[in-house]
LOLOKE-521869 format. One line per field, with one value per residue (C-alpha): x, y, z. Coordinates in pm, 1 decimal. Example, Ala and Ser with C-alpha at 12.3 -4.5 7.8 and 13.67 -1.06 7.14 Angstrom:
u: c(1230.0;1367.0)
v: c(-450.0;-106.0)
w: c(780.0;714.0)
This chain:
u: c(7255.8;7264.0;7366.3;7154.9;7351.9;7090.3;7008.7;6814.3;7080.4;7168.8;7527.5;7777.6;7726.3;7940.1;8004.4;8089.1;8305.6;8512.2;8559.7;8683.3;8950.6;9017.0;9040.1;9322.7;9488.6;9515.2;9627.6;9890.7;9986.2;10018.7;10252.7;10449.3;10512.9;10510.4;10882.2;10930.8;10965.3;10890.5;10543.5;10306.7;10061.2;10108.0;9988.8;9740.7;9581.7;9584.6;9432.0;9171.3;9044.6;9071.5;8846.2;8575.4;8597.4;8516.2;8232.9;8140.1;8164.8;7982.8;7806.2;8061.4;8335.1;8311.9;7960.4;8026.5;8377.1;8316.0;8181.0;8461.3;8722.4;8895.3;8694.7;8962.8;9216.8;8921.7;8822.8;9187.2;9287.4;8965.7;9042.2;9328.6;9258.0;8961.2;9202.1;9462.3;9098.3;9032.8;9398.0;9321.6;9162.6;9476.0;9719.0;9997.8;9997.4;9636.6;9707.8;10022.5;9784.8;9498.6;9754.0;9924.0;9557.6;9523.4;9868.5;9909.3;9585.7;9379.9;9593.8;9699.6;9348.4;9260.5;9550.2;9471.6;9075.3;9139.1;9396.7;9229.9;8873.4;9079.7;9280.6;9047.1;9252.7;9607.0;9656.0;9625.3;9898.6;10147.9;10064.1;10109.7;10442.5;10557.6;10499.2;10613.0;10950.6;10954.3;10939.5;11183.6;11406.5;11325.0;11364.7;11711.7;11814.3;11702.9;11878.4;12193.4;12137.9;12042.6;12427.2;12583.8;12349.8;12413.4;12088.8;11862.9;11561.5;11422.8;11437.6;11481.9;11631.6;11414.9;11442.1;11356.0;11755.0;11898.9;11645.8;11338.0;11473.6;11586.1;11298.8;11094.4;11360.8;11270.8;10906.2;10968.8;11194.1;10976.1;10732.4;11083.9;10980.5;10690.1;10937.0;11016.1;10665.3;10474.7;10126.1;9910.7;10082.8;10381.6;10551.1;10683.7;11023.0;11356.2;11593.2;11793.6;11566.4;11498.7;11881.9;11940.5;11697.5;11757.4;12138.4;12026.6;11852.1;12143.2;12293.5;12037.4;12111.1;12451.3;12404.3;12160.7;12436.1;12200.5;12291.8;11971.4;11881.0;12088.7;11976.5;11594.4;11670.6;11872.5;11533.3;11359.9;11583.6;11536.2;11164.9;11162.3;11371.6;11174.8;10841.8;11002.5;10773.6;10405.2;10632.6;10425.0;10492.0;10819.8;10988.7;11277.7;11594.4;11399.2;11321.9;11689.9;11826.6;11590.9;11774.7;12057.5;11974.7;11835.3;12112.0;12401.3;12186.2;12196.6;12591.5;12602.4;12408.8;12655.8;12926.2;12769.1;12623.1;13042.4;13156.5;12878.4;13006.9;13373.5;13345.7;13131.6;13389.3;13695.5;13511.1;13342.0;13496.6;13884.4;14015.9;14262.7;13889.2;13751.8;13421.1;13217.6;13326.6;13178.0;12847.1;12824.6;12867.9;12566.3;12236.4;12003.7;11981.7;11981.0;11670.8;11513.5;11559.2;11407.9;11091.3;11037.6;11041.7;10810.5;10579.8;10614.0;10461.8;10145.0;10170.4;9806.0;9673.8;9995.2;10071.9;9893.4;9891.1;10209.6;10576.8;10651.5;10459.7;10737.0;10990.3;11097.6;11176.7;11438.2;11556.8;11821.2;11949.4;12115.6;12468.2;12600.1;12476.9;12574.2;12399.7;11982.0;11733.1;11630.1;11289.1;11092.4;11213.4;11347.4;11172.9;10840.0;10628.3;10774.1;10648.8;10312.2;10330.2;10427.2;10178.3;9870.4;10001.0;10032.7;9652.7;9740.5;10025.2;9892.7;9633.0;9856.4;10059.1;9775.5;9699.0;10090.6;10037.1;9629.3;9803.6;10041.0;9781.6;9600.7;9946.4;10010.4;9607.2;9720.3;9996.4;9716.7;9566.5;9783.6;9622.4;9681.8;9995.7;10252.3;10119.3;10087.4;10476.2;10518.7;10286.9;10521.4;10847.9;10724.6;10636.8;10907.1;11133.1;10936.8;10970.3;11310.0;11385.3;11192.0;11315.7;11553.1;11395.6;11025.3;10976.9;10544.5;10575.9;10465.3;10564.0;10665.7;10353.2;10134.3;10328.7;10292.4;9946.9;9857.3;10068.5;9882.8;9626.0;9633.9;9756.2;9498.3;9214.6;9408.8;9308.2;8937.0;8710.0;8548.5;8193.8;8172.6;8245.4)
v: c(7535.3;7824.4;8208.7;8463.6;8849.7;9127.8;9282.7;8904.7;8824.4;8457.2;8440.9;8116.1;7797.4;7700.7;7370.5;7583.2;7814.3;7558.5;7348.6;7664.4;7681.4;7296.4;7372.0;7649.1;7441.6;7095.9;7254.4;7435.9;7113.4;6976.1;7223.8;7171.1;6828.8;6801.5;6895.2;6543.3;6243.5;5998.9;6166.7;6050.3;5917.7;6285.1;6440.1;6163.9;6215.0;6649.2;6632.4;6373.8;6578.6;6921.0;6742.4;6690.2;7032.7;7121.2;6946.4;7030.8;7414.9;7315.6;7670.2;7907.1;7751.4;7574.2;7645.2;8056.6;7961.4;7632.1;7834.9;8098.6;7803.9;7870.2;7680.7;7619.8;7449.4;7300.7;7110.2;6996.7;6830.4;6678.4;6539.9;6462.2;6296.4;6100.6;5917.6;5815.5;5692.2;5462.9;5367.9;5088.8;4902.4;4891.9;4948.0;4739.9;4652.7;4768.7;4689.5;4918.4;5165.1;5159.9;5230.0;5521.2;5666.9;5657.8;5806.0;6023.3;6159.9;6124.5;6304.6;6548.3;6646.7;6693.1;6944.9;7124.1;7185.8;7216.5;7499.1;7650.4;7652.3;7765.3;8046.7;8307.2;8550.8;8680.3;8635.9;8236.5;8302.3;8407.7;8140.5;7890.3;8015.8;8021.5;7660.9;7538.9;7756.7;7624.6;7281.9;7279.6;7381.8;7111.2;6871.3;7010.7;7061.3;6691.5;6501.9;6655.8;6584.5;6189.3;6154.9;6226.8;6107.1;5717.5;5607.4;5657.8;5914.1;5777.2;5457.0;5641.4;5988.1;6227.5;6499.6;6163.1;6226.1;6496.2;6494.9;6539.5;6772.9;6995.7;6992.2;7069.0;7386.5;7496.4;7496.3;7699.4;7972.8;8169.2;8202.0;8355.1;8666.8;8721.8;8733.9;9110.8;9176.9;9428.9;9338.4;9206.2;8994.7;8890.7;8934.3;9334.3;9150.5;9324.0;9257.9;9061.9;8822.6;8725.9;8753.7;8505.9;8269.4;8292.0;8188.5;7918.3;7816.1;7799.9;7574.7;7317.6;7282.9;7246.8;6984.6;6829.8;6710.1;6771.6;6979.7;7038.5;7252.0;7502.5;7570.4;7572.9;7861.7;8054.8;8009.1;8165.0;8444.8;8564.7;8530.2;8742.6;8963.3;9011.5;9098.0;9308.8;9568.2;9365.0;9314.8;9487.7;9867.1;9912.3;10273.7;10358.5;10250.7;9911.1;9820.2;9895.0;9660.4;9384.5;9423.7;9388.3;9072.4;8934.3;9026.3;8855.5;8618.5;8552.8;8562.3;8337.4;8091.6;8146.4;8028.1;7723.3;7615.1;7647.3;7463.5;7206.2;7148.0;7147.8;6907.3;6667.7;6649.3;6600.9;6287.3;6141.3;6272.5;6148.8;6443.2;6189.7;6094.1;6236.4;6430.0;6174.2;5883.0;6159.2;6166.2;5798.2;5762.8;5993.8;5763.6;5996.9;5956.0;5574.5;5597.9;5876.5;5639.3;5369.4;5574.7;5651.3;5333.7;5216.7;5528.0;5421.7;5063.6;5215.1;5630.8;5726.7;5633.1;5455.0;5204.4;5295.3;5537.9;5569.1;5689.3;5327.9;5184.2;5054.2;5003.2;4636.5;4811.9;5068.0;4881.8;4683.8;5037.9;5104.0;5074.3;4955.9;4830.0;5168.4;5323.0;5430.0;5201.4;5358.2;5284.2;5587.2;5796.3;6108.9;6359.5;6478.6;6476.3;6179.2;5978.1;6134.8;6009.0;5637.3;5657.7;5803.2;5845.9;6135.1;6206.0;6215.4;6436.9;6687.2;6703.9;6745.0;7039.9;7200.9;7196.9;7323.6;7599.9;7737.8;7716.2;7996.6;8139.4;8187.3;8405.5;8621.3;8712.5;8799.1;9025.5;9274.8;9329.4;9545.0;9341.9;8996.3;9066.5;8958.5;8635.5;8565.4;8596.8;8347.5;8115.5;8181.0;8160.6;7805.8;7679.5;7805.9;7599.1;7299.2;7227.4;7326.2;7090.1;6814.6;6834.2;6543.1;6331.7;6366.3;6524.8;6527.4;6221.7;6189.0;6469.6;6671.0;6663.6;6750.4;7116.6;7158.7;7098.2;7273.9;7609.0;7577.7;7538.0;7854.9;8092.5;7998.6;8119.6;8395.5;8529.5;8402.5;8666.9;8778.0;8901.1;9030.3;8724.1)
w: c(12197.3;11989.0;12214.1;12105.3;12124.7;12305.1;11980.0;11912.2;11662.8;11646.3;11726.5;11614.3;11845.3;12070.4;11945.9;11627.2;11761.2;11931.5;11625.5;11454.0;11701.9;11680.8;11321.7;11300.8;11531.1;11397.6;11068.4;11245.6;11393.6;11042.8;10903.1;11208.3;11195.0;10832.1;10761.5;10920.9;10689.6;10966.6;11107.0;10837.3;11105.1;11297.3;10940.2;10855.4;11207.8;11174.0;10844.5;10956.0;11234.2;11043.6;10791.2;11121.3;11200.6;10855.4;10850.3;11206.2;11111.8;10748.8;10741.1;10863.9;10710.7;10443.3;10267.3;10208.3;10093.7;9856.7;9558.1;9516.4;9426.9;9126.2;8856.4;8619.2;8861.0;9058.1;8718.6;8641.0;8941.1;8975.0;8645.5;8709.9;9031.6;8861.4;8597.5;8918.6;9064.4;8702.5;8668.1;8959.0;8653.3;8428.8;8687.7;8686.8;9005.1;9106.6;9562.8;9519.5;9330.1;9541.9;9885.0;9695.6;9623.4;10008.5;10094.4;9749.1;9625.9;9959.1;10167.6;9906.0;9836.5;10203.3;10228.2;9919.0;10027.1;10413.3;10353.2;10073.1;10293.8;10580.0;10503.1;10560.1;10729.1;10729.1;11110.6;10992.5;10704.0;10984.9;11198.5;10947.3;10801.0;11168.1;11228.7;10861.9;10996.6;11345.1;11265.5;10976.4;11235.0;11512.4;11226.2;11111.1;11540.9;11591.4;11283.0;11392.8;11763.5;11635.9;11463.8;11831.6;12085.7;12197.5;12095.5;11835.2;11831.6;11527.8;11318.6;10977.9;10921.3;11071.7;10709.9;10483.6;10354.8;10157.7;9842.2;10033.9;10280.1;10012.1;9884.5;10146.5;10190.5;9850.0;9926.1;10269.7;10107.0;9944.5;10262.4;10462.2;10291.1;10485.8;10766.0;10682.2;10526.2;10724.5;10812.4;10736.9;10471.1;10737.3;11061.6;11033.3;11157.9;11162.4;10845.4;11107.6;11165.6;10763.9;10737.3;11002.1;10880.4;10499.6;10684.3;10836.2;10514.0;10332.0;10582.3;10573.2;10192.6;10233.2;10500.1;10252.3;9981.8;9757.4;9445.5;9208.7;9523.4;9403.7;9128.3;9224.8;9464.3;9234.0;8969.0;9316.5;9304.3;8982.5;9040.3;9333.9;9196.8;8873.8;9083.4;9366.5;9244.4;9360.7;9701.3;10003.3;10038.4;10293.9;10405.6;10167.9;10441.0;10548.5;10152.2;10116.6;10419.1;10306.5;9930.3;10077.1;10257.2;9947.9;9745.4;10000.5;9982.0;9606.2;9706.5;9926.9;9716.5;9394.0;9618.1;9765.4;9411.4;9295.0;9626.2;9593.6;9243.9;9312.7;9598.9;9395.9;9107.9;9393.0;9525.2;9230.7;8895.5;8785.3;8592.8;8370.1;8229.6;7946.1;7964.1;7790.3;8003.9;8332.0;8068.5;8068.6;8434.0;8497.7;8577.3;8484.3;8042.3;8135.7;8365.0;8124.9;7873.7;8008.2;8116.7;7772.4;7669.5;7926.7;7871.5;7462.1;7606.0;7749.1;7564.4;7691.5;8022.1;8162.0;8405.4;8696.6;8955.5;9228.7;9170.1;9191.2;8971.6;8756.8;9062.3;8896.5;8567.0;8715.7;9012.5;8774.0;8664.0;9028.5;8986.0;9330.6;9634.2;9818.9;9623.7;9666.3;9471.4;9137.0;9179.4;8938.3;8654.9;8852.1;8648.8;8785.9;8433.0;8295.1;8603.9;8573.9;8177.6;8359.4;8535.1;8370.9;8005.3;7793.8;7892.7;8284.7;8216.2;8012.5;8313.4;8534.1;8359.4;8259.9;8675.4;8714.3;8442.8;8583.3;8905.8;8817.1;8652.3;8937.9;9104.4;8777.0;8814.2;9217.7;9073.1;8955.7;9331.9;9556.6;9856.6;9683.3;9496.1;9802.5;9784.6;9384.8;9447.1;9710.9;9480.6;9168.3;9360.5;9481.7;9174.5;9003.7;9304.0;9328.1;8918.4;8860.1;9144.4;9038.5;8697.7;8813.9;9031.8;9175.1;9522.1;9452.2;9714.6;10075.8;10280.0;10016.3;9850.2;10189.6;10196.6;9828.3;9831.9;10168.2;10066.8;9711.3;9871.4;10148.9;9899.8;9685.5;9947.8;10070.6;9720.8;9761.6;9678.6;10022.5;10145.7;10525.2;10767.9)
């Protein structure tokens, strides 16, 4: 039944307004359980009932907000999302296709259009970057508390191992910033706090193994770095402290890169070796290699849709038992071309490149530029990271799509609400 103010003026239902609130928080509860590899029933479930709520709260949520989508990247995910839809027919192995539809593109979709329908307001921005923080940092307390309790809290590693979880730290790092943002673009925290977390940061990359990580962050840096000017407007002694933090930052991350690098060469490399025998012990030109030969067997629409599509082709190319499966060709756009041929990845960079687009175009609005930076900064990450291997899986590719996906209607062009 429908509450009528005393001016006569039909006022929100209740049914309505309580689905709005069900709606802020099951996507909260997404982002908070998505830094865990193991909870992809938690994020199947928030998504599934944020998508009710949606549809519950059709006309104040969804129906003002649906038209003011960016056409442009609207059009090339759809079409790109249409040809993983047709590859069932000449997939290779059309049941593994037609699960990673469900898991890959359903999923990923919801995310993209809850967030983006969503994200109407900056008090929802800092919520959501305080959950996406909060439970990055359960997830990092509990693996370490799972390698010294007696029994197990998980069957599988709660960050999904030290690709993934560098990866997901890649995407997070660029929404710290909003950490020392004033409002209404972040939390108006104290230096301290963005210090202590960009610390902490750090030390979940370290912990990761991971090395590529590095160098994603440092591609961050310079980003931020290059558009400090579109940051939000700070008095002259806090901008200063926040440079600071930025800048030891940047330090700190020089030295890790060199100590990730050294320590990697101790355990792996024999110095008595020449370089070229190192070259030749590297997987990664083998398994490039062999993607383009399989991509040469099928150049336009592929394989199929799914990372895996080719998993019996690169599984021979893993050298040991110890070591992980080679199941994909670890490089983001070369899978895509496995998968959906040169025609699926050109799609799919052409998505990549409106995408950024879409956060230069932010740079020109004082009130929009803080977050065109976030959007290039995780980009910028998310690529240089997946230039060798190809983190657009799973959990992974929830956040991507759901902070693609906020930023994107944080920008949305707004009438009175």
């Amino acid at each position: 039944m429908n509450v009528t103010s005393q001016a006569g003026e039909e006022r929100v239902p209740a049914a309505t307004t309580a689905a709005q609130r069900a709606l802020v928080g099951t996507t909260t509860a997404f982002l908070f359980v998505a830094p865990a590899a193991a909870s992809a029933g938690l994020r199947a479930t928030a998504l599934l009932a944020a998508a009710l709520c949606l549809a519950i709260t059709w006309r104040t949520e969804v129906a003002p907000r649906w038209r003011s989508a960016p056409r442009a990247v609207t059009l090339a995910y759809l079409a790109w999302i249409a040809l993983a839809v047709a590859s069932v027919a000449w997939s290779a192995q059309p049941e593994y296709t037609l699960g990673e539809l469900r898991a890959q593109a359903l999923y990923g979709t919801l995310a993209f259009v809850t967030f983006f329908l969503v994200a109407s307001d900056t008090a929802r921005w800092r919520l959501w970057t305080a959950a996406l923080a909060a439970g990055t940092l359960v997830v990092f307390a509990l693996q370490h508390l799972q390698s010294i309790l007696p029994f197990p809290i998980s069957r599988h590693p709660m960050d999904g191992g030290g690709g993934p979880m560098s990866t997901h730290l890649v995407l997070l790092a660029p929404v710290l910033l909003a950490l020392a943002w004033p409002r209404p673009w972040g939390w108006n925290r104290h230096a301290g706090v963005l210090a202590l977390a960009l610390l902490l940061l750090l030390a979940a990359a370290w912990d990761s193994g991971n090395r590529i990580v590095w160098g994603a962050f440092a591609v961050q840096l310079v980003v931020v770095l290059v558009l400090w000017r579109h940051m939000p407007a700070m008095d002259p002694r806090r901008e200063r402290i926040v440079r600071a933090v930025v800048a030891a930052a940047g330090v700190a991350l020089a030295i890790a890169f060199a100590g990730a690098i050294v320590e990697r060469n101790e355990r792996l490399y024999d110095p008595a070796l020449p370089v070229t025998t190192h070259l030749e012990r590297d997987l990664r030109p083998r398994i490039w290699a062999t993607a383009v030969e399989q991509i040469r067997k099928a150049p336009w629409l592929g394989h199929g849709f799914g990372r895996e599509i080719l998993a019996p082709v690169f599984v021979p190319l893993t050298p040991d038992a110890l070591h992980p499966e080679v199941r994909h060709g670890h490089n983001l756009f070369l899978d895509q071309a496995l998968q959906l041929g040169l025609v699926g990845a050109a799609a799919f960079t052409l998505l990549f490149a409106l995408l950024a687009l879409e956060y230069a175009r932010m740079l020109r609005v004082r009130e929009l530029a803080p977050y065109g930076v976030v959007g290039l900064a995780i980009l910028a990450g998310f690529v240089t990271k997946s230039l060798t291997d190809d983190f657009l899986h799973r959990h992974n590719a929830a956040v991507f799509w759901a902070l693609n996906g906020m930023l994107l209607g944080l920008a949305r062009p707004r009438s009175r609400e």
